[in-house]
C-alpha positions as CSV (number, residue, x, y, z in Angstrom):
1,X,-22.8,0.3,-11.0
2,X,-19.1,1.9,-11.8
3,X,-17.2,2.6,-8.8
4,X,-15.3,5.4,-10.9
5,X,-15.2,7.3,-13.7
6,X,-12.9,9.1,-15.7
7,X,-12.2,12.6,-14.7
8,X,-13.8,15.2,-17.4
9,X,-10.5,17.2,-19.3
10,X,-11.5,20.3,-18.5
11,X,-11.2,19.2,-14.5
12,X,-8.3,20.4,-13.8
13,X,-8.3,19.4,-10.5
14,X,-7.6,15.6,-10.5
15,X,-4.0,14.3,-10.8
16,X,-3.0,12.4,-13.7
17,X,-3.2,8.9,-13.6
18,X,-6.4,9.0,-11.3
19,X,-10.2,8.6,-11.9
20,X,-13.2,10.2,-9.5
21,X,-14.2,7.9,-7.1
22,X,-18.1,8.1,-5.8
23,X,-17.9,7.3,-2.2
24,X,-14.7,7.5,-0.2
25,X,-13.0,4.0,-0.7
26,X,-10.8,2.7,2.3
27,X,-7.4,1.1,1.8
28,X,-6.1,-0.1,5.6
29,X,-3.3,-2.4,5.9
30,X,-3.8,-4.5,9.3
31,X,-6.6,-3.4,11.9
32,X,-8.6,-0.5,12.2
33,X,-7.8,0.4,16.0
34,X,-10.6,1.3,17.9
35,X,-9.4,4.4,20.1
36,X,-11.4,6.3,22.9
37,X,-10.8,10.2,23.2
38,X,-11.2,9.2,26.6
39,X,-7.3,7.6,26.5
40,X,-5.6,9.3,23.2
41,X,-3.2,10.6,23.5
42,X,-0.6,12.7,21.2
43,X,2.7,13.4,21.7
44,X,5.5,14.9,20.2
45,X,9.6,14.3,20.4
46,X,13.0,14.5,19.5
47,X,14.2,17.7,18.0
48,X,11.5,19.5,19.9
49,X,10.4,20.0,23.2
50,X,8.6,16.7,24.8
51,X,5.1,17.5,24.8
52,X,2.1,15.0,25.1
53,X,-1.7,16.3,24.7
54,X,-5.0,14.8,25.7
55,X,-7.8,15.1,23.2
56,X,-9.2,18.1,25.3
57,X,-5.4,19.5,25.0
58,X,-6.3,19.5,21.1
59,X,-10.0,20.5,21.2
60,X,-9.1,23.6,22.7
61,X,-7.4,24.8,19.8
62,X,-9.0,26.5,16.8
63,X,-11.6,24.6,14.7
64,X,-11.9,25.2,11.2
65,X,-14.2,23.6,8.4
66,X,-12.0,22.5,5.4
67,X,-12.9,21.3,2.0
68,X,-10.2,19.5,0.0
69,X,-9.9,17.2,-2.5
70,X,-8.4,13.6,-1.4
71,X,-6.0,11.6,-3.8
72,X,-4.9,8.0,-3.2
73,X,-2.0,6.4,-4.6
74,X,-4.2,3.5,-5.7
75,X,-5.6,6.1,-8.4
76,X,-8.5,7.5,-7.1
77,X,-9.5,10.8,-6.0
78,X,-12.8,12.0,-4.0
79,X,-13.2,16.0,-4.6
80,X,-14.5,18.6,-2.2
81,X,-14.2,16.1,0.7
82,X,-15.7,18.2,3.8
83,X,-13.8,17.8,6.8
84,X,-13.4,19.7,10.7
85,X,-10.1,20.0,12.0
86,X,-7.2,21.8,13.5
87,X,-4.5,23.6,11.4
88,X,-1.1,22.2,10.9
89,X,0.2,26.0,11.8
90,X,-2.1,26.3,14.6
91,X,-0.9,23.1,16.4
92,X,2.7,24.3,16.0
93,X,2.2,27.8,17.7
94,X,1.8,25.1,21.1
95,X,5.4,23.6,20.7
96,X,8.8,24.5,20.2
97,X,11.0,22.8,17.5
98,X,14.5,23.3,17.1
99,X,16.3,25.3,14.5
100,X,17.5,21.7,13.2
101,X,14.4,19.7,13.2
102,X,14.0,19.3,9.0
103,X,11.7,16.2,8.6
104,X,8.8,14.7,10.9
105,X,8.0,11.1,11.2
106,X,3.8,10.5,11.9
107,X,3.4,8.0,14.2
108,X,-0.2,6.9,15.1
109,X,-2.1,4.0,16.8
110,X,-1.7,0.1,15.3
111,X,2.1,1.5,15.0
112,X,1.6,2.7,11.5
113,X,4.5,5.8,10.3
114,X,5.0,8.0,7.7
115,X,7.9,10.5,7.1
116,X,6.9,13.6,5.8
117,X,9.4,17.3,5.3
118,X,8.7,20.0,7.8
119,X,8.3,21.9,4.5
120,X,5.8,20.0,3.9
121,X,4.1,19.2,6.7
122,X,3.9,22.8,8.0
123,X,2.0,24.4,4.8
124,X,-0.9,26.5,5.4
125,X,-3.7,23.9,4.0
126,X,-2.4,21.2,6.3
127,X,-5.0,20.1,8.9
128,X,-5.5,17.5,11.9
129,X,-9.4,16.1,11.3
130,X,-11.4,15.2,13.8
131,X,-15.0,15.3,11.8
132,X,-16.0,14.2,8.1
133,X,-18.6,15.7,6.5
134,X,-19.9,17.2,9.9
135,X,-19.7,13.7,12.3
136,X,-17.3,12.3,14.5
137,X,-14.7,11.1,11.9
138,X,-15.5,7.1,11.9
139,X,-12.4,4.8,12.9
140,X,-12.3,3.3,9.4
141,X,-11.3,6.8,7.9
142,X,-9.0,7.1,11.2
143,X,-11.0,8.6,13.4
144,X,-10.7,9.8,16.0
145,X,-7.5,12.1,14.7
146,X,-6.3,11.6,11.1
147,X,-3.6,14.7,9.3
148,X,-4.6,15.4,6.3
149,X,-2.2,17.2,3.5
150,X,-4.2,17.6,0.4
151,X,-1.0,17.9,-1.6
152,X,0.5,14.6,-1.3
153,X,-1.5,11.4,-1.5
154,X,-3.4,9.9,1.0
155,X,-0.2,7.6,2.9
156,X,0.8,10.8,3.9
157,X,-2.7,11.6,5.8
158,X,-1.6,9.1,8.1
159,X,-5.1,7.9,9.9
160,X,-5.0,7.2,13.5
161,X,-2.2,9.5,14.2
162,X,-1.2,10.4,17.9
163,X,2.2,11.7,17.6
164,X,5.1,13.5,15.6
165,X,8.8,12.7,15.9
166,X,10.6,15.8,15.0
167,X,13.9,14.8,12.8
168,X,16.8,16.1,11.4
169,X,17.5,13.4,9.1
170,X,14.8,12.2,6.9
171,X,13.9,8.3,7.8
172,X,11.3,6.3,5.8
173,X,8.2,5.0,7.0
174,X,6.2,2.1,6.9
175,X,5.0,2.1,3.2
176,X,8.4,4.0,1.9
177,X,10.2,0.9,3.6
178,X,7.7,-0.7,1.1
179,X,8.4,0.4,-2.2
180,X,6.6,3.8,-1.7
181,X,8.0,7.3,-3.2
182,X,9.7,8.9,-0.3
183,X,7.4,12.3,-0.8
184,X,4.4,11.5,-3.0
185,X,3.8,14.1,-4.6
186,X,0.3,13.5,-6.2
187,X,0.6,15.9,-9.4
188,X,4.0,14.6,-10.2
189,X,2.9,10.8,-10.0
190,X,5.2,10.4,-7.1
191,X,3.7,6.8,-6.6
192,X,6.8,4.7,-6.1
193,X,10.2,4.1,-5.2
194,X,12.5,4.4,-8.4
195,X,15.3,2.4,-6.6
């Protein structure tokens, strides 16, 4: 049985470079932490004012059902992936950044980062998932709490997150320490580091 397959032309909707996967592959680099709602934790810092919120902190804010397509740098995409979460631009309405704060650096559990722009980060489709396909979302697809930005490939939906580190300078993560494009950009084939 074929783990992929070759996007149709007319699907417009795949990056190039990628094929269709059909499950949902998962690409982890160490341990999968195992993480209680009971103890996570998020927090936020550095050009912004110091926040930290439980999992009930988050809860409480809107939930939304999402449906987005889910493109790995690895060249494979999963479509119409169905997800619960929190909006990116519902989280921020609970904390105030500073007029200088440009870039954010994901942290999450397992000490895994990711740099991503606040242009970036903060764009409408953004989410924070707590559910895939309508259950808890499992630790191996970084449950309990993964960010998901649909636009960018999947390094930049940084599983396991609990916190953001507001910058004003942009500072690489783990993989962009690694040879990764600083952005990633999944329709411009924004896989790797031209340096």
């Amino acid at each position: 049985m074929k783990f992929f397959q070759k996007p149709s032309p007319e699907d417009d909707r795949v990056p190039p470079g990628q094929h269709l996967a059909k499950g949902f592959p998962v690409l982890t680099y160490g341990e999968t932490p195992q993480v209680s709602i009971d103890t996570w934790e998020f927090r936020v810092w550095g050009a912004v004012t110091a926040k930290t919120l439980t999992w009930d902190d988050f809860m409480a804010l809107p939930q939304q059902e999402f449906t987005a397509d889910f493109h790995c740098v690895t060249r494979w995409s999963k479509l119409d992936v169905k997800w619960t979460g929190i909006k990116v631009t519902d989280f921020m309405k609970l904390i105030e950044v500073e007029s200088q704060a440009a870039y954010v650096m994901e942290h999450c559990y397992g000490g895994y980062t990711t740099n991503i722009s606040l242009e970036d980060f903060v764009r409408e489709e953004n989410f924070f998932a707590c559910k895939l396909f309508g259950e808890p979302l499992p630790a191996k697809h970084g449950g309990p709490m993964r960010l998901v930005v649909p636009h960018l490939y999947a390094w930049k939906s940084a599983k396991w997150i609990n916190g953001l580190e507001f910058l004003e300078k942009d500072e690489p993560g783990f993989w962009e320490q690694n040879g990764y494009h600083n952005r990633g950009e999944a329709w411009a084939e924004e896989r790797y580091s031209s340096l």
